[in-house]
N, C-alpha and C positions, 0 to 999 in steps of 0.2 A: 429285512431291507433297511438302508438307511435314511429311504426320502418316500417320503407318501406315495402309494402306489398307483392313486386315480388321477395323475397329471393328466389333462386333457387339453388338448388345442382342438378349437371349432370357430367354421366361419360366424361373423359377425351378419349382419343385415345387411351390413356397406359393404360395397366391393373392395380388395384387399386388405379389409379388418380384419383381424383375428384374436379370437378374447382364448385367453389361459386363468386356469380354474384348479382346484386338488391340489395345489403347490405347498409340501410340505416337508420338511427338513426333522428327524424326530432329537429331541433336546440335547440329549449326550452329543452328536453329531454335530450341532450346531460349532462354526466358528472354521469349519472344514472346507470353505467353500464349493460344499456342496451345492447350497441355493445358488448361487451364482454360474456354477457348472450346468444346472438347470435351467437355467432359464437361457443361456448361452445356447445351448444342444434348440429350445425351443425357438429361438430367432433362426436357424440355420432351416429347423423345419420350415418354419413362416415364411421365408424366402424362398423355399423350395419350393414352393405351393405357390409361390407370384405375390406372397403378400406384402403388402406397405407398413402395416402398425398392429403394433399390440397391445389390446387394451386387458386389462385384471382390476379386482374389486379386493383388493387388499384390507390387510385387518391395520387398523390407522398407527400400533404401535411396530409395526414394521414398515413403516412408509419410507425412512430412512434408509434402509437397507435395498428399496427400488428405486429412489433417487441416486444413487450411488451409480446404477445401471444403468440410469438412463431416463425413468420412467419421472412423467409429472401427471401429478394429480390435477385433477380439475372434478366442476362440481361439488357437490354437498358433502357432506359426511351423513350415512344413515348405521344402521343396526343391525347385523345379519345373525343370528341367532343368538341376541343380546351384545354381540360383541361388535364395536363401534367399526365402521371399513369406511374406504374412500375407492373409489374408481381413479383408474394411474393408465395412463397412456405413452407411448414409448412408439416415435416414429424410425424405420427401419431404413438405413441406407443399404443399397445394392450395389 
């Protein structure tokens, strides 16, 4: 496969939030817009489902790459298994 195989969309706490999680692209592949074909397919689900936003806790050296798309961060930066992330939020027109 060429993109990480546990993408998962699942609701949020808040009503039409939706957080996206397992987002992965494997290296040789990178630059193929793939990640972006991703995450593309995943707003159309989000919509599908009635949702408004979608939030993700990205790794902070690809925060660039989800500003491009749309998404802004907000919040802290913490450490998710040593690797530094930020929480990115991306609200959805219908």
């Amino acid at each position: 496969s060429l993109v990480g195989s546990e993408m998962c969309i699942r609701d949020s706490s808040k009503p039409g939030e939706f957080i996206l999680g397992r987002l992965a692209v494997i290296s040789e592949c990178r630059g193929m817009n793939l990640g972006s074909d991703m995450i593309q397919k995943a707003e159309e689900v989000v919509r599908e489902k009635g949702g408004k936003s979608i939030s993700l806790h990205a790794q902070c050296r690809v925060r660039a790459f989800y500003e491009k798309l749309g998404f802004c961060g907000y919040g802290v930066e913490d450490e998710d298994e040593g690797c530094p992330h930020c929480w990115m939020k991306k609200q959805l027109s219908l």
